[in-house]
Every structure is written in structure tokens, then in C-alpha cells.
C-alpha positions in Angstrom: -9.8 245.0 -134.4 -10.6 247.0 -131.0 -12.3 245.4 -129.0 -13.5 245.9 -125.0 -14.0 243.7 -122.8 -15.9 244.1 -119.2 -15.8 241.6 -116.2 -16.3 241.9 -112.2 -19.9 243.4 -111.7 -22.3 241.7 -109.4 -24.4 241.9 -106.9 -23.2 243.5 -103.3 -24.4 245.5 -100.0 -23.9 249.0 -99.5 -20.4 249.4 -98.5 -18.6 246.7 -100.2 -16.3 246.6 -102.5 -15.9 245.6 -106.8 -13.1 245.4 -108.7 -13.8 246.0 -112.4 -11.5 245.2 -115.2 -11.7 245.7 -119.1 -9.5 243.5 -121.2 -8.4 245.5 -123.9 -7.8 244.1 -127.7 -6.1 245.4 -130.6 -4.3 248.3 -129.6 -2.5 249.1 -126.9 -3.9 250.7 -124.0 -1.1 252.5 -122.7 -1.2 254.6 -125.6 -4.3 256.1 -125.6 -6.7 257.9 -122.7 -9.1 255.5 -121.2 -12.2 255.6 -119.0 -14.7 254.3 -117.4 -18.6 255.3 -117.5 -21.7 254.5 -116.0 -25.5 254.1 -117.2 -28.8 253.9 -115.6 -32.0 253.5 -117.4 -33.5 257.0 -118.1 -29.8 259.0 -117.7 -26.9 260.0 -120.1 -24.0 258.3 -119.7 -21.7 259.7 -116.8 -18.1 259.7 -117.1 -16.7 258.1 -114.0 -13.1 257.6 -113.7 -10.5 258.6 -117.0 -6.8 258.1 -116.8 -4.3 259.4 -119.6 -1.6 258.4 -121.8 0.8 259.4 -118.9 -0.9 257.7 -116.0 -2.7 261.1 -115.0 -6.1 260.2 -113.1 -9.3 262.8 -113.2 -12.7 261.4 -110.8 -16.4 262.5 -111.4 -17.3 264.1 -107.6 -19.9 261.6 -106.9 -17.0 258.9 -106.7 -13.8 260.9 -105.8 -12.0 259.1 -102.5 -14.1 255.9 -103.3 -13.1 254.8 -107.0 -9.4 254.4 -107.9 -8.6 253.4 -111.8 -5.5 252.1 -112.7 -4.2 250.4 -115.9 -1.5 247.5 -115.9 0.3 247.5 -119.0 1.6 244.4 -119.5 -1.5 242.3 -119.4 -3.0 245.4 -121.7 -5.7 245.8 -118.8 -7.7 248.6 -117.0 -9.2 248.4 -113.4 -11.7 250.1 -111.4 -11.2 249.9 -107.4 -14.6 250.5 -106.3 -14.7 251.0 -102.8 -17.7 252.1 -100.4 -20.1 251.3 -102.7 -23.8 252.9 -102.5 -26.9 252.4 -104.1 -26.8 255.2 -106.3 -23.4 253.5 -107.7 -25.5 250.8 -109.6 -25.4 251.3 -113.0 -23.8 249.5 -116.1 -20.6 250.1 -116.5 -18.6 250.5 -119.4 -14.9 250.8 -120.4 -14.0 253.7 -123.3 -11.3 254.5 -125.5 -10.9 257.5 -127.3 -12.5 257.8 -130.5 -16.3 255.9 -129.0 -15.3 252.3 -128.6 -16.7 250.7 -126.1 -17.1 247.3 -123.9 -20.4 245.6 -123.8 -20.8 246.6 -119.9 -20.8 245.4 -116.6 -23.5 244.9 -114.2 -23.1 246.6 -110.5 -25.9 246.4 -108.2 -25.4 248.0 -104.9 -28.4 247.0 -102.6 
């Protein structure tokens, strides 16, 4: 089965720093595009951070410079670098693979 797995949200102040990571199950996540989105109550989902099969990386605007998403391989795992965080970065966040699976989400409050 695919399943997602979210961990490293919390609680910071404005200009901090998360590290995100989504644990990836039953397939392997090297062979498929992966993202990361973010929700807030009210709003669509907003696509964040994507990288592809090949290791290319694409950034919304709002993020671009701050964010950095990477994927390690062997321990089948994807990151998000978060960086200069600002209020308007708290959101859930959520790891996607192709095809609409998801991860449960992640917390990030930047206050």
C-alpha cells in the first residue's frame, strides 16, 4: 500500500527555520514526481515545492530563495528546507505523489 507520512511542523518565530520530512511507503519515491503543498482554513490547496523523477526542482513565488526540497533515496524520504519563515507560511502541510495520495499533514505555525 502507499502510504505518506509527515513529521517536523511546530511552532516557531518569524525567521526561523523547519525541516519537514515525509516518509514514503510502498513505492518508491525516486520514481515518481513528488511535492509538497500547503493549506489554510478558507483557501485551496497551494502547491509549494515539486521535484521530478530526475531531481528537477520547480518553487511557488511566495517561497522561492526560502524553501529548498530535496529527496534522499535511500531512506525513501522527502525534505522541505524551510528557511526564513513568515507568518503567512503557516499552513498544513502535506506531501503528494502523483496520482492524489497524500500524507495526513503537518502543522507549521510561524508567529
Amino acid at each position: 500500500q502507499v502510504q505518506l507520512v509527515e513529521s517536523g511542523g511546530g511552532l516557531v518565530q518569524p525567521g526561523e527555520s523547519l525541516r519537514l520530512s515525509c516518509t514514503a511507503s510502498g513505492f518508491s519515491a525516486s520514481t515518481y514526481s513528488m511535492a509538497w503543498f500547503r493549506q489554510t482554513p478558507g483557501r485551496d490547496r497551494e502547491g509549494v515545492a515539486r521535484i521530478d523523477r530526475v531531481g528537477y526542482t520547480t518553487y511557488a513565488d511566495s517561497v522561492k530563495g526560502r524553501f529548498t526540497i530535496s529527496r534522499d533515496n535511500v531512506k525513501n524520504t522527502l525534505h522541505l528546507q524551510m528557511n526564513s519563515l513568515k507568518p503567512e507560511d503557516t499552513a498544513v502541510y502535506y506531501c503528494m505523489r502523483s496520482q492524489g495520495y497524500w500524507g495526513q499533514g503537518t502543522q507549521v505555525t510561524v508567529s
